[in-house]
N, C-alpha and C positions, 0 to 999 in steps of 0.2 A: 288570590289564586296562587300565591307562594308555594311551592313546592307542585302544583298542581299541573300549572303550562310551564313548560320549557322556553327560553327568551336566549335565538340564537340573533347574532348582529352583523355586522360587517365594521371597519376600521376602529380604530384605537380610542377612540375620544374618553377624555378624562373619567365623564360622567360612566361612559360602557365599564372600562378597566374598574373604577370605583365598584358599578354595579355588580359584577362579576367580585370581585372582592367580598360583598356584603351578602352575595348571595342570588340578589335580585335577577343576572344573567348566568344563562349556564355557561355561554362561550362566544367568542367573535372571532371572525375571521378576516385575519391585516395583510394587507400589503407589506412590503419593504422599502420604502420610499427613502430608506437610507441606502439602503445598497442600490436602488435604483440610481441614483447620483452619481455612487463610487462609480458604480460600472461602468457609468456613460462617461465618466471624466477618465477611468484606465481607456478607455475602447478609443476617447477623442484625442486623447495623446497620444495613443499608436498611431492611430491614423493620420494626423500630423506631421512622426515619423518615417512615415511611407509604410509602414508595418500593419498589414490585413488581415494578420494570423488569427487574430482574436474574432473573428468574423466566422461563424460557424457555415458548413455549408448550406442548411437552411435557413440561415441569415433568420433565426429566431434566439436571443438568449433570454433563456429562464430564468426570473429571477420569484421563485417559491415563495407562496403564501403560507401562513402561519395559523395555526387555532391555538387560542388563548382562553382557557380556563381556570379552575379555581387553584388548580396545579402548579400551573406557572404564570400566572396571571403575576405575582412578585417580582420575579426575575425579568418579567418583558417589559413590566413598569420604571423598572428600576435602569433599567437597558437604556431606554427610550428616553427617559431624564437626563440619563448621562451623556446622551448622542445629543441634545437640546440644550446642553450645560445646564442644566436643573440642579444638578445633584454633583 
């Protein structure tokens, strides 16, 4: 059914990123579990600080998902290695 169904995904996994490389996937859509981290390690240091700046008034911060396709499917792989020490 190659070219026939479209194959969208959800998170990064090796086999998706691969798929999508090969063809197999048209696209996935990833969290930031890296920036997830940063942010809460900046946000736990201010607060620490005494400093609450960073705390928006509907105490939501956004941290934006991503679609990854055949496009940049390279560069998010290559990202991702490198935040992992892979690469």
């Amino acid at each position: 059914m190659l070219g026939k169904i479209k194959i969208l995904a959800f998170d990064e996994l090796g086999d998706t990123l691969q798929g999508i490389t090969d063809g197999y996937i048209y696209a996935t859509v990833v969290q930031d579990p890296y920036n997830f981290g940063y942010r809460s390690m900046e946000l736990l240091n201010a607060l620490s600080k005494g400093d609450r700046s960073q705390i928006p008034a509907n105490k939501i911060i956004y941290i934006p998902e991503r679609v990854i396709n055949k496009d940049n499917v390279k560069a998010f792989w290559d990202d991702m290695n490198k935040k992992l020490g892979k690469k």
